[in-house]
Backbone as JSON, one array per atom type, in Angstrom:
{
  "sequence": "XXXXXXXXXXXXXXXXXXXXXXXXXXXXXXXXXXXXXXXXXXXXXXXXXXXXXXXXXXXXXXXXXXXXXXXXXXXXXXXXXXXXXXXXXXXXXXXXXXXXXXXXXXXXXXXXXXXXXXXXXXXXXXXXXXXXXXXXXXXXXXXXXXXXXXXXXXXXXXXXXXXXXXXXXXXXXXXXXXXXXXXXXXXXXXXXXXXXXXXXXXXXXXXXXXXXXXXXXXXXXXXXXXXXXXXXXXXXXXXXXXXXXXXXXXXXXXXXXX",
  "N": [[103.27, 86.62, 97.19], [101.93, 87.0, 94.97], [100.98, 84.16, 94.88], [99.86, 83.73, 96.95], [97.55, 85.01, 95.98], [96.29, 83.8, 94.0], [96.14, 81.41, 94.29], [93.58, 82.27, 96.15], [91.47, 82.6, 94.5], [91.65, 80.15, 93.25], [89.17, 78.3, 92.32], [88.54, 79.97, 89.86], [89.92, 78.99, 87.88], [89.05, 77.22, 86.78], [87.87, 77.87, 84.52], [88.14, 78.23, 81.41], [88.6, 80.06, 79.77], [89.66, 82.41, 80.99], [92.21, 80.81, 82.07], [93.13, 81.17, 79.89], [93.59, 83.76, 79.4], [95.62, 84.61, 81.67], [97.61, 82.99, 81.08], [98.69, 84.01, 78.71], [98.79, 86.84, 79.84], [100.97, 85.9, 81.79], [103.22, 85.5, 79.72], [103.69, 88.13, 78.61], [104.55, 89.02, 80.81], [107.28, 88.09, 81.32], [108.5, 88.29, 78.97], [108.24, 90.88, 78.69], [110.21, 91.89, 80.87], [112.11, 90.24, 80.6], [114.53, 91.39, 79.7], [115.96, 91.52, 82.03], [115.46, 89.42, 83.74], [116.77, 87.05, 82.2], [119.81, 87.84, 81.9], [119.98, 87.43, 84.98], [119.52, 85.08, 85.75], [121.82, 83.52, 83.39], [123.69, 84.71, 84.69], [123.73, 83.66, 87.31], [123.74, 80.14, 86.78], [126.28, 80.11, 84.86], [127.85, 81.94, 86.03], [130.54, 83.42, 87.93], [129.42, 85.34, 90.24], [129.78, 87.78, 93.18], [127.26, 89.02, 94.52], [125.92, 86.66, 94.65], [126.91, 85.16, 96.26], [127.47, 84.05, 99.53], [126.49, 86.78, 102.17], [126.98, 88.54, 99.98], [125.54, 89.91, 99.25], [123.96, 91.56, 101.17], [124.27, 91.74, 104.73], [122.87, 90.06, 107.71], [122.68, 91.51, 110.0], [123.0, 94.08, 108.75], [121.01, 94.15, 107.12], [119.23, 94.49, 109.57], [119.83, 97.29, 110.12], [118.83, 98.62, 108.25], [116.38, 99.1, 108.91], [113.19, 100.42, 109.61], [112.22, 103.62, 111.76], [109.15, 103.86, 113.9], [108.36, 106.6, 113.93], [109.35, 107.46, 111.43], [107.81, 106.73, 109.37], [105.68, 108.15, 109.86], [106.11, 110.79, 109.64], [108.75, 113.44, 107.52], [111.91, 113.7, 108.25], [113.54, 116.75, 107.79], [115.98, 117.61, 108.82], [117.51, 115.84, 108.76], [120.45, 113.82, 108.04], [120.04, 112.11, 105.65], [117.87, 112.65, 103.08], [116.22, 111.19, 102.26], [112.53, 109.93, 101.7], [110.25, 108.01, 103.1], [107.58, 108.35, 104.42], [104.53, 107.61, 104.72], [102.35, 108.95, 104.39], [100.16, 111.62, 104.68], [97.54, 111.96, 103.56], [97.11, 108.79, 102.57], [96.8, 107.7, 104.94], [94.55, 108.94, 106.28], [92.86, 107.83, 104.25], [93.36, 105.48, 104.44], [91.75, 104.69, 107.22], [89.37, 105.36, 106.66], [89.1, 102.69, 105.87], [87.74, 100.72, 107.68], [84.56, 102.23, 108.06], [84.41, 101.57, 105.34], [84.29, 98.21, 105.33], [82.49, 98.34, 107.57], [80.11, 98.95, 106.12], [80.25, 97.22, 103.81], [81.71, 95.46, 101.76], [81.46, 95.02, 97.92], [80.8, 92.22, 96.63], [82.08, 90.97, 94.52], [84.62, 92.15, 94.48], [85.54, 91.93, 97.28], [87.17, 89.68, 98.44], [89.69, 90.16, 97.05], [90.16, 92.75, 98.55], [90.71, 92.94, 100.86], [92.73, 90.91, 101.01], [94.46, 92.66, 100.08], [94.58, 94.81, 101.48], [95.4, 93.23, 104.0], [97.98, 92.36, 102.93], [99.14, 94.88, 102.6], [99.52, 96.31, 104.74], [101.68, 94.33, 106.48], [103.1, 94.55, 104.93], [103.74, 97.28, 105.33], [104.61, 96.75, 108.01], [106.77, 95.23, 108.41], [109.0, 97.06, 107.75], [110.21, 98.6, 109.73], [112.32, 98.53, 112.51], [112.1, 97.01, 115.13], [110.88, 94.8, 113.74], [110.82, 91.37, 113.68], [112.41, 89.05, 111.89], [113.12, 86.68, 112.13], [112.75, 83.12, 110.91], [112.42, 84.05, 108.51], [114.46, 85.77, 107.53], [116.92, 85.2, 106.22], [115.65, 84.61, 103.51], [115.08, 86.87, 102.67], [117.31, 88.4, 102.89], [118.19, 89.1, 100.34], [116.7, 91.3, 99.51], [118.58, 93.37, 100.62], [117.76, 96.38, 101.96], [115.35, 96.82, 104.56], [113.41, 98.6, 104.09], [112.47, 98.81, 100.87], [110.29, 97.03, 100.99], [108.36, 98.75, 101.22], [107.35, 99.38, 98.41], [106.05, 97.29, 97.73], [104.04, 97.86, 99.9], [103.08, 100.3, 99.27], [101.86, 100.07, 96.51], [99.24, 97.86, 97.19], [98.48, 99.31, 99.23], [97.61, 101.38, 98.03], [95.52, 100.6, 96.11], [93.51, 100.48, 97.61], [92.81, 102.54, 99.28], [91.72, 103.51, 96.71], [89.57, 102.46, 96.7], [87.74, 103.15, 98.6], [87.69, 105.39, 98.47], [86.11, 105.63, 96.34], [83.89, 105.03, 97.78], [83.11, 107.19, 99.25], [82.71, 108.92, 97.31], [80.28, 108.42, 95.65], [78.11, 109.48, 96.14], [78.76, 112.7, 96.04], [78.82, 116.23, 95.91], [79.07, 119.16, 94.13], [79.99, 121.09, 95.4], [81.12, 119.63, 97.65], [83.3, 118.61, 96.11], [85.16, 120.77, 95.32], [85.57, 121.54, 98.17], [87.22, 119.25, 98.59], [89.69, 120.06, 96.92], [90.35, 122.22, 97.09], [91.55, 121.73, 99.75], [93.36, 119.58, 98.84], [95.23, 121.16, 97.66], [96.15, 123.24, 99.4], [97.4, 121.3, 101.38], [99.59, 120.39, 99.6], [100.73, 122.88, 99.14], [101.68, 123.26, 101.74], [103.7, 121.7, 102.12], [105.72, 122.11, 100.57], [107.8, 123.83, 101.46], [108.81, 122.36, 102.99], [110.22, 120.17, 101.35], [113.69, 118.71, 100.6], [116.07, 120.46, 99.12], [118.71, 120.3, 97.33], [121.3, 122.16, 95.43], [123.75, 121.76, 95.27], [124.92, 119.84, 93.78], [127.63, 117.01, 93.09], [129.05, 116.44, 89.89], [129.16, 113.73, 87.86], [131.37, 113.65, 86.45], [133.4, 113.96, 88.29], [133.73, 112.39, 90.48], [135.2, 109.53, 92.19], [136.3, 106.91, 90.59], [137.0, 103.73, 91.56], [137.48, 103.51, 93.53], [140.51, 102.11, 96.38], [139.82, 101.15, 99.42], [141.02, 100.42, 102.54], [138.95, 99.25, 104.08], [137.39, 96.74, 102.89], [134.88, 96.27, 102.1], [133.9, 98.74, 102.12], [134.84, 99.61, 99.68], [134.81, 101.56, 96.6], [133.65, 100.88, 93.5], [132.44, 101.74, 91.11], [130.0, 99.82, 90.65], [127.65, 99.87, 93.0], [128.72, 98.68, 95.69], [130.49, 96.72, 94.59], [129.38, 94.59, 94.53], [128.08, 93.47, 91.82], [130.03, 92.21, 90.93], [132.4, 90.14, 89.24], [133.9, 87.23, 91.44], [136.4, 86.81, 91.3], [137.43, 88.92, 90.29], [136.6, 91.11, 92.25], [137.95, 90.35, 94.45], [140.37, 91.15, 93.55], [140.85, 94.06, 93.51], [143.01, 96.45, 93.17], [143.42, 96.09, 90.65], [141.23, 96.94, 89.18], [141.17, 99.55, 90.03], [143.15, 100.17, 88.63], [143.34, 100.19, 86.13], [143.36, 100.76, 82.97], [141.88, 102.4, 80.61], [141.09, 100.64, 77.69], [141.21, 97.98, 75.3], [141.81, 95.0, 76.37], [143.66, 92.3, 74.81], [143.56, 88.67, 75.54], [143.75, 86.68, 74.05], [145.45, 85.93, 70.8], [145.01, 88.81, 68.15], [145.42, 92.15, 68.1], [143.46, 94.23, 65.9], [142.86, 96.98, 65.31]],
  "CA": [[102.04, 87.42, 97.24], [101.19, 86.24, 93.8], [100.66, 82.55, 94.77], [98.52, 83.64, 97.54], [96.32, 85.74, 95.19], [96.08, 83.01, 92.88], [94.99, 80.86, 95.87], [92.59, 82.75, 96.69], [90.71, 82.36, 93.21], [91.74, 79.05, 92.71], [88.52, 78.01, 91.31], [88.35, 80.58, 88.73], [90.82, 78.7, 87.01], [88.22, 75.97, 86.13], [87.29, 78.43, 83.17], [89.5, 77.96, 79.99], [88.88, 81.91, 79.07], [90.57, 82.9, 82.41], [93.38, 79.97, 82.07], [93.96, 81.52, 78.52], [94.36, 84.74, 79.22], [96.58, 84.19, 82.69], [98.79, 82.28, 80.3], [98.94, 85.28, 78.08], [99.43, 87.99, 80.89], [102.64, 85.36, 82.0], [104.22, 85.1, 78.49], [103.72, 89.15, 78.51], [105.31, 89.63, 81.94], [107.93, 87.16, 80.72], [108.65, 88.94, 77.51], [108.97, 92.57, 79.16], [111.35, 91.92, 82.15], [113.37, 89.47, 79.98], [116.21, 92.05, 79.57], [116.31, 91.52, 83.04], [115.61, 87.59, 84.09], [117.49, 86.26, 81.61], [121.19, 88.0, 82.25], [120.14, 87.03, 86.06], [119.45, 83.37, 85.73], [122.35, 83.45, 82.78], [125.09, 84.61, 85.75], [123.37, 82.5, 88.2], [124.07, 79.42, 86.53], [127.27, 79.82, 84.71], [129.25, 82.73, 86.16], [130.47, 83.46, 90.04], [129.36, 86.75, 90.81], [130.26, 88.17, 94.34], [125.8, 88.79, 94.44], [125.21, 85.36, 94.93], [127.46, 84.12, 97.79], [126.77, 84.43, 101.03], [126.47, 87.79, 102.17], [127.83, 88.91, 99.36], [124.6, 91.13, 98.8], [124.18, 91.93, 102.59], [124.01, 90.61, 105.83], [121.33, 90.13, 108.38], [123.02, 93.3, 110.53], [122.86, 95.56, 107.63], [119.59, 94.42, 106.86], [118.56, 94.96, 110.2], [120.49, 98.67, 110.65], [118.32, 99.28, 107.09], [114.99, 98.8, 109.27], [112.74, 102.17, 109.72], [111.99, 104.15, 113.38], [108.03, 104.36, 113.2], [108.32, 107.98, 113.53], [109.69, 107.68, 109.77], [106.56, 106.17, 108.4], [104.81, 109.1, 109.63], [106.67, 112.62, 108.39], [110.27, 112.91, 106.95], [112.69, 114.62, 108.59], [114.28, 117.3, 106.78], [117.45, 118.01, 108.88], [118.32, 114.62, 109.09], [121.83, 113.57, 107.34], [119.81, 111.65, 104.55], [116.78, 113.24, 102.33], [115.26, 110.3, 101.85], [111.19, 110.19, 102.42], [109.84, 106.91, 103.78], [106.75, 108.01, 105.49], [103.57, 106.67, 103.95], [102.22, 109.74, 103.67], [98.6, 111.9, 105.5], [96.48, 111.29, 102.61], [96.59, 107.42, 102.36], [97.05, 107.3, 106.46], [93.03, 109.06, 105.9], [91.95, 106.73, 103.2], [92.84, 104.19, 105.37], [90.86, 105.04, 108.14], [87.74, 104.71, 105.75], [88.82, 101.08, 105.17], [86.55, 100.09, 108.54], [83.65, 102.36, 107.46], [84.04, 100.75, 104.08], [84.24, 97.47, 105.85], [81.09, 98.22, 107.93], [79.16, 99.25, 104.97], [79.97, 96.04, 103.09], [82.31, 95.38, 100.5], [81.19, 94.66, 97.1], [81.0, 90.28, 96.89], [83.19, 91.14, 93.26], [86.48, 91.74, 94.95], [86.12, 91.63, 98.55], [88.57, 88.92, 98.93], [90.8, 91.01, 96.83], [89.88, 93.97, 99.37], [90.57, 92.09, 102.34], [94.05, 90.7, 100.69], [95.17, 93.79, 99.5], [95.11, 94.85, 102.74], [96.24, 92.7, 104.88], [99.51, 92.46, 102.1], [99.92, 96.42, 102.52], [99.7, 96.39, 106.36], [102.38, 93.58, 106.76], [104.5, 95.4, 104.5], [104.8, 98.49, 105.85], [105.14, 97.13, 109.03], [108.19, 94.54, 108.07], [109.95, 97.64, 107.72], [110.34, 99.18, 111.01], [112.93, 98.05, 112.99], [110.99, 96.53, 115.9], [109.74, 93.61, 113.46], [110.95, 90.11, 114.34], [112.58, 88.19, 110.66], [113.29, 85.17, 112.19], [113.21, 82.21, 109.87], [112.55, 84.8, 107.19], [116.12, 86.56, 107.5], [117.73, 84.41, 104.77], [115.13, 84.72, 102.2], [114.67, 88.4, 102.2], [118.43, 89.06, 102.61], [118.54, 89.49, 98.77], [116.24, 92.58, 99.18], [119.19, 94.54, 101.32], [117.21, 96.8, 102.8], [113.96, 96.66, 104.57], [112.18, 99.51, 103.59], [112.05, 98.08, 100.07], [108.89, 96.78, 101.05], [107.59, 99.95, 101.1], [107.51, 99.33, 97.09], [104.2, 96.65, 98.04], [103.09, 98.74, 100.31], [102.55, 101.57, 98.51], [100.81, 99.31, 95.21], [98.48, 97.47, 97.56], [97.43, 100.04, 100.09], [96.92, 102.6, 97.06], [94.14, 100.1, 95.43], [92.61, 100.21, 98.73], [92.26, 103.84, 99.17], [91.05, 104.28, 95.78], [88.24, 101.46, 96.55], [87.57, 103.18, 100.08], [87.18, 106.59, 97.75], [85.05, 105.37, 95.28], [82.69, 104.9, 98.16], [82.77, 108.28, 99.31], [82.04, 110.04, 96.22], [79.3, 108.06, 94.92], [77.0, 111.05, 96.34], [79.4, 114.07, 96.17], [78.28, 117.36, 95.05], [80.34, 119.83, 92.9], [80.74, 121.72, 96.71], [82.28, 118.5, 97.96], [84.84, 118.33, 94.67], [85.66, 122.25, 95.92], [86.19, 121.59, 99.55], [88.23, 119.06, 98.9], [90.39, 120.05, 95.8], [91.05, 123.34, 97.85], [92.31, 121.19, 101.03], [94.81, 119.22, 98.68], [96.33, 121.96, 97.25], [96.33, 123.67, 100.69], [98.3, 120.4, 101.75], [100.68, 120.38, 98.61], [101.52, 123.97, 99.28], [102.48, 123.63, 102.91], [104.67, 120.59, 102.2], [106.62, 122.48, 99.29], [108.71, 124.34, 101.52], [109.85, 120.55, 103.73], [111.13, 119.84, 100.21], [115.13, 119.16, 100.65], [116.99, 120.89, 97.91], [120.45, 120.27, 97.1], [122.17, 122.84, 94.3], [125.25, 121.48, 95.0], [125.32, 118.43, 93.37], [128.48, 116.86, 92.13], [129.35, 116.49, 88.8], [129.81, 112.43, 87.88], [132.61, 113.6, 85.94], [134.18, 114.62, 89.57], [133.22, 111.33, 91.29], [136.27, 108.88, 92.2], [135.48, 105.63, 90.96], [137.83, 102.49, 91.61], [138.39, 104.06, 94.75], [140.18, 101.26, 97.22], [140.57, 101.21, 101.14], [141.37, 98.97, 103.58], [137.81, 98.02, 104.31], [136.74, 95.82, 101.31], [132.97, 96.29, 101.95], [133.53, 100.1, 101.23], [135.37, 100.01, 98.06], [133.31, 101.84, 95.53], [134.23, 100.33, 91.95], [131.59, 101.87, 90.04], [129.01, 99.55, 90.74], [127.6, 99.75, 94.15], [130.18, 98.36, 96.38], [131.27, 95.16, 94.12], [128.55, 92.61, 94.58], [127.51, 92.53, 91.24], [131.52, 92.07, 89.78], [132.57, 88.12, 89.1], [134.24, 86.9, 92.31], [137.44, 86.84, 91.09], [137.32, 90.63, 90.33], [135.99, 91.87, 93.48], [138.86, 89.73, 95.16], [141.54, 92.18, 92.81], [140.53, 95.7, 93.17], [143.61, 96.94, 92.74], [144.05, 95.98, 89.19], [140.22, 97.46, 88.87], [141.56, 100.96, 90.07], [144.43, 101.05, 87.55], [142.81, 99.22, 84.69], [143.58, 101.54, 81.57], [140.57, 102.81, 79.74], [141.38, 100.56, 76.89], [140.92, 97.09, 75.55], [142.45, 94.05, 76.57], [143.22, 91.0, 74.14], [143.81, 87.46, 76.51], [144.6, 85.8, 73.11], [144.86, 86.44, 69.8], [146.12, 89.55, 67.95], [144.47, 92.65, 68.42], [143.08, 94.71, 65.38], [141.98, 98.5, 65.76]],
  "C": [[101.11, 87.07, 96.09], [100.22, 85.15, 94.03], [99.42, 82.62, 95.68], [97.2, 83.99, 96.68], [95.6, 84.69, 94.53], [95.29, 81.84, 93.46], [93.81, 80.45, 95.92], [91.08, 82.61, 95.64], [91.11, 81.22, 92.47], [91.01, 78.5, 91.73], [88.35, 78.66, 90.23], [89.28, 79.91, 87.75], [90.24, 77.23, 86.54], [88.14, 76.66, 84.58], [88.64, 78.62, 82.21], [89.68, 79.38, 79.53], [89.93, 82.27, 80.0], [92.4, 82.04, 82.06], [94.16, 80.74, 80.75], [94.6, 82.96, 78.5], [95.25, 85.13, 80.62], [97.68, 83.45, 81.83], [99.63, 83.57, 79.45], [99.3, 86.41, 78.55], [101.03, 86.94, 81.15], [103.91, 85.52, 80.83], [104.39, 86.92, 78.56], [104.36, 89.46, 79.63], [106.3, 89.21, 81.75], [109.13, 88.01, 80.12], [109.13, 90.44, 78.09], [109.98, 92.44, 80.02], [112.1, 90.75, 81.57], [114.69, 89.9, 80.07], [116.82, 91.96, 80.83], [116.88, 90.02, 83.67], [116.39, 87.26, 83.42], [118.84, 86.46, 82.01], [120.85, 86.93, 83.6], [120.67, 85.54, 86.27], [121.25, 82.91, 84.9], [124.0, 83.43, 84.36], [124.76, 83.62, 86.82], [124.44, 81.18, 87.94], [125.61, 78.93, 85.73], [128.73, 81.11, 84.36], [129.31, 82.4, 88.23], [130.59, 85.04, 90.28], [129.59, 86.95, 92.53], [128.19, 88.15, 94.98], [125.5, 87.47, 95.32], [126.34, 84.54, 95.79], [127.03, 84.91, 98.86], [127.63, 85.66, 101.6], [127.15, 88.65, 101.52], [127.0, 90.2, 98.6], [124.06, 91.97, 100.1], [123.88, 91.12, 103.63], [122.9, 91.08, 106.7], [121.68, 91.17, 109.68], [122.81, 93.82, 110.08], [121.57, 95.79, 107.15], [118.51, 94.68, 107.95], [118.61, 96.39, 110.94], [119.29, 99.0, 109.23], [116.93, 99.75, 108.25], [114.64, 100.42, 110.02], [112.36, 102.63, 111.42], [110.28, 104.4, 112.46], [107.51, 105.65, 112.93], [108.48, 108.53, 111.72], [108.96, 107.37, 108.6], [105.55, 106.89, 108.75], [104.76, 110.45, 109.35], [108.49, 112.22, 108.17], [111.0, 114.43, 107.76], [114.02, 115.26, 108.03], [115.67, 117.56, 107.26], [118.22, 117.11, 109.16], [119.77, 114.5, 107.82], [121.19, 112.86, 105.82], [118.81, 112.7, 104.26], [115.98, 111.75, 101.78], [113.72, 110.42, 102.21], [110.69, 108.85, 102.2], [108.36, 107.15, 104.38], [105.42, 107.83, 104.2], [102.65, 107.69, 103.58], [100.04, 110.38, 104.45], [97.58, 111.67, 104.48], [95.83, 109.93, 102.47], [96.2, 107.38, 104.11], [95.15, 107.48, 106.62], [92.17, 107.58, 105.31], [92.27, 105.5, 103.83], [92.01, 103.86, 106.43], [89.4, 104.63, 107.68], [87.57, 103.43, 105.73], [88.0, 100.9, 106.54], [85.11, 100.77, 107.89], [83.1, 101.37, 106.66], [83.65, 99.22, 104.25], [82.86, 97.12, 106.56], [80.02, 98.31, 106.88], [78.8, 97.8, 103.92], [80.65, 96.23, 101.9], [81.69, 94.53, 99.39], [82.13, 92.92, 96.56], [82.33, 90.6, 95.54], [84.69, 91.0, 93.26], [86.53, 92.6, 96.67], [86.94, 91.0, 99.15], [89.66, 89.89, 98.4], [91.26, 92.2, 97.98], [91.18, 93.48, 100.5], [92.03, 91.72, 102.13], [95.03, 91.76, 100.5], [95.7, 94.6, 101.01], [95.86, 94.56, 104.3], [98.07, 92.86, 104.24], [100.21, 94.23, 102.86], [100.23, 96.78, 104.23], [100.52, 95.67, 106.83], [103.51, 94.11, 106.03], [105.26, 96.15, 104.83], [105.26, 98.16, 107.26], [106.58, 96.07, 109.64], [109.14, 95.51, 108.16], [110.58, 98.53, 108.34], [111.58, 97.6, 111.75], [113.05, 96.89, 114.25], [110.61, 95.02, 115.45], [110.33, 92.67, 113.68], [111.58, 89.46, 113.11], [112.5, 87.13, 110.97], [113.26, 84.41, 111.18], [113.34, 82.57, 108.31], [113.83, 85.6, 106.6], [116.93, 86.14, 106.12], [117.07, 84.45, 103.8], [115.13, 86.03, 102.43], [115.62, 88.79, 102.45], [118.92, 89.86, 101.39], [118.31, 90.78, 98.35], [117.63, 93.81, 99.93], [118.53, 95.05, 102.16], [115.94, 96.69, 103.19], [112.88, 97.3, 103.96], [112.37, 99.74, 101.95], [111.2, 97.44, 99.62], [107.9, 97.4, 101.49], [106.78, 100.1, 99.7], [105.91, 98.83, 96.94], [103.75, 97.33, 98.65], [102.18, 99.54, 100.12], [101.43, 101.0, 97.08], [99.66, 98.75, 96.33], [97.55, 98.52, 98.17], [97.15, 101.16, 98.96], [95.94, 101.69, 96.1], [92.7, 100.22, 96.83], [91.7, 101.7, 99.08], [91.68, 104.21, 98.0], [89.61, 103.91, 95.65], [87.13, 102.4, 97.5], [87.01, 105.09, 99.48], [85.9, 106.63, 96.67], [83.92, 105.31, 96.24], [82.17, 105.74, 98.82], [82.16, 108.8, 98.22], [80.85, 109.94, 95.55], [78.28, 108.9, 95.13], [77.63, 112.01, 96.52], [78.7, 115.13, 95.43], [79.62, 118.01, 94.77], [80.93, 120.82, 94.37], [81.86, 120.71, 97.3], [83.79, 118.63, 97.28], [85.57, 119.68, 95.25], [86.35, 121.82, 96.83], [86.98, 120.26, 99.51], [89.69, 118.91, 97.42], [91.21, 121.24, 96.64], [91.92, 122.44, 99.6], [93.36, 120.06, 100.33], [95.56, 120.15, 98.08], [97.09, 122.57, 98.41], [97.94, 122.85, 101.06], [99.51, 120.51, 101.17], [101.63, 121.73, 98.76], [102.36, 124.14, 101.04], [103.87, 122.46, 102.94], [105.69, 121.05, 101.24], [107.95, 122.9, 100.12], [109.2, 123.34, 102.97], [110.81, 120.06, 102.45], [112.46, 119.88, 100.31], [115.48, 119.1, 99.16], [118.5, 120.94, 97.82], [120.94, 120.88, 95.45], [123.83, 122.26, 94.06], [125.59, 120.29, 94.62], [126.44, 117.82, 92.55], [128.71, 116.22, 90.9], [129.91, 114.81, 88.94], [131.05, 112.44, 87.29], [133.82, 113.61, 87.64], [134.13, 113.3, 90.17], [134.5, 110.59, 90.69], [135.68, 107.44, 91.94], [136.54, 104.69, 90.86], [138.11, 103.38, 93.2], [138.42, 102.97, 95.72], [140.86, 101.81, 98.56], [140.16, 100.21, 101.36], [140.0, 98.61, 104.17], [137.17, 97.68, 103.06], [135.14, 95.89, 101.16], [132.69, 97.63, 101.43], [134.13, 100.25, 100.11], [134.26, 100.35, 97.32], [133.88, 101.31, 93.97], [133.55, 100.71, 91.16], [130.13, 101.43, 89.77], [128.44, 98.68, 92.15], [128.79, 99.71, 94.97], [130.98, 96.79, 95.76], [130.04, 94.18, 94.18], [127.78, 92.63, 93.47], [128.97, 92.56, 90.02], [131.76, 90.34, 90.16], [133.79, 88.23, 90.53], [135.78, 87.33, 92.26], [137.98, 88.47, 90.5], [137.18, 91.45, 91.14], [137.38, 91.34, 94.5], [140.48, 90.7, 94.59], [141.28, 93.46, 92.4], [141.4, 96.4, 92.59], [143.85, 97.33, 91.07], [142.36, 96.84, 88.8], [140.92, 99.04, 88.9], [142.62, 101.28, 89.2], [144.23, 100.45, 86.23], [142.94, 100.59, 83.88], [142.15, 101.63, 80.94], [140.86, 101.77, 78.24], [141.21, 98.25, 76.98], [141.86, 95.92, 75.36], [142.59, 92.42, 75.71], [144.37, 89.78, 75.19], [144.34, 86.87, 75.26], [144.51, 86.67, 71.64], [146.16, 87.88, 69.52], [144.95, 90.67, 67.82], [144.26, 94.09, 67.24], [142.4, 95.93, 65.45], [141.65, 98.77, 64.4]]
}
């Protein structure tokens, strides 16, 4: 999504100000998500995590049992077995509606391509994640994500620059009645949605939670972290000794000093 962006403003990258500070945003994106990239790449290259073999993070069933009903991208259903909320939500579903208006009206030359990208990105997103959508040759690269509606994540960043663009072009003549009538119709909203809210009091205690727990299907073992795929190969292959491992530490050589 990047590469397209970047693309898309290819020539701007004639200018040495731009080049300098695109260099400087990279070393800064770099630099913050380090604590992250680096382990990754680090096990990548010289461990064998369970992660990085084949389907060892999920398969292209599981990633297509993840995939959403479109009913679920438009309210959440509270007596369902999960509490999860997936749907995209009546506010933006509005502010999208504007995007033709805004469209007819004429987007500002500044970042109309952006416009125009942003949207197409957020409209391909959300609708990757319905069950319905087609992966084909894409199946194997986006296995890594697990589940589909994951790309709800873009969704939600793109199509919320869009609505805020698509707002900005409402208000530019609002009166202080306007700001009223519609400050009183989101609270309105906020208050009828309070009581869809699922609440759970009964939540258990992690002290209570079984962890090394093994059964006879190896995909459900819970070990603590997820179901195993991010333990070294040769760990995930010996649960047992995971579930009775001693709280305590182990010396392989050596003599062991407390």
């Amino acid at each position: 999504m990047a590469g397209i962006y970047v693309c898309l403003n290819i020539k701007k990258l004639k200018d040495k100000e731009i080049l300098k500070q695109l260099g400087i945003s990279v070393l800064c994106v770099l630099g913050i998500s380090a604590f992250f990239w680096m382990p990754m790449v680090e096990t990548y290259f010289f461990a064998d995590y369970v992660v990085y073999q084949e389907d060892g993070m999920a398969t292209t069933e599981s990633l297509y049992k993840s995939g959403l009903d479109i009913k679920t991208l438009l309210y959440t259903d509270t007596k369902g077995e999960e509490a999860h909320v997936f749907e995209v939500g009546i506010p933006i579903l509005i502010m999208l509606c504007l995007s033709i208006l805004a469209i007819k009206k004429g987007i500002d030359k500044t970042y109309r391509k952006e416009y125009i990208l942003f949207l197409v990105i957020g409209i391909i997103s959300t609708v990757i994640t319905i069950k319905q959508f087609p992966w084909g040759i894409f199946e194997d690269i986006f296995q890594i994500i697990q589940f589909k509606w994951r790309m709800l994540l873009f969704s939600n960043f793109f199509l919320a620059i869009i609505c805020a663009v698509n707002m900005n072009m409402l208000i530019k003549n609002f009166s202080y009645k306007d700001i009223i009538a519609i400050s009183t119709i989101c609270i309105l909203y906020v208050g009828l949605l309070m009581p869809l809210l699922p609440k759970d009091t009964e939540i258990q205690d992690i002290d209570q939670c079984t962890i090394g727990q093994v059964t006879e299907n190896k995909r459900d073992t819970i070990v603590g972290m997820g179901k195993g795929e991010y333990l070294p190969v040769k760990s995930n292959d010996n649960r047992e000794y995971i579930r009775t491992r001693e709280d305590t530490v182990y010396v392989i050589k050596g003599i062991r000093k407390d």
